[in-house]
C-alpha positions, 0 to 999 in steps of 0.5 A: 500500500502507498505511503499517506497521510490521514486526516479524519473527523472534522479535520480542518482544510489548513492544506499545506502545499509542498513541492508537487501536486497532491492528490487526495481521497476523501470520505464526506457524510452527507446530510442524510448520514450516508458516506461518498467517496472521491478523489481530488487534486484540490479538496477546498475546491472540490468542497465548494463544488459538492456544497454547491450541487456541482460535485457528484449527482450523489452529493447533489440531493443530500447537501450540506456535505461534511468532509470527514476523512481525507489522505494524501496521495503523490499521485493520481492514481493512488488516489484513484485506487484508495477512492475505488477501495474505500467505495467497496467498504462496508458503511462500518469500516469506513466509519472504522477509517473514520474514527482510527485516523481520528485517534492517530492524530 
C-alpha cells in the first residue's frame, strides 16, 4: 500500500502545499448520514463544488456535505485506487477509517 497521510473527523482544510501536486481521497457524510467517496487534486475546491450541487449527482440531493476523512496521495492514481477501495467498504469500516485516523492524530 502507498505511503499517506490521514486526516479524519472534522479535520480542518489548513492544506499545506509542498513541492508537487497532491492528490487526495476523501470520505464526506452527507446530510442524510450516508458516506461518498472521491478523489481530488484540490479538496477546498472540490468542497465548494459538492456544497454547491456541482460535485457528484450523489452529493447533489443530500447537501450540506461534511468532509470527514481525507489522505494524501503523490499521485493520481493512488488516489484513484484508495477512492475505488474505500467505495467497496462496508458503511462500518469506513466509519472504522473514520474514527482510527481520528485517534492517530
Amino acid at each position: 500500500m502507498p505511503d499517506r497521510l490521514q486526516h479524519s473527523a472534522g479535520a480542518s482544510l489548513e492544506l499545506t502545499r509542498r513541492s508537487g501536486a497532491l492528490c487526495y481521497a476523501y470520505i464526506l457524510r452527507c446530510d442524510d448520514d450516508t458516506f461518498y467517496a472521491g478523489w481530488t487534486n484540490d479538496l477546498r475546491k472540490r468542497m465548494k463544488a459538492h456544497n454547491e450541487g456541482r460535485g457528484g449527482r450523489y452529493t447533489r440531493a443530500r447537501r450540506p456535505v461534511e468532509l470527514v476523512h481525507y489522505e494524501e496521495f503523490a499521485s493520481k492514481s493512488e488516489a484513484m485506487s484508495r477512492e475505488q477501495a474505500i467505495k467497496k467498504m462496508t458503511r462500518a469500516a469506513k466509519r472504522r477509517l473514520i474514527e482510527s485516523a481520528s485517534l492517530s492524530l
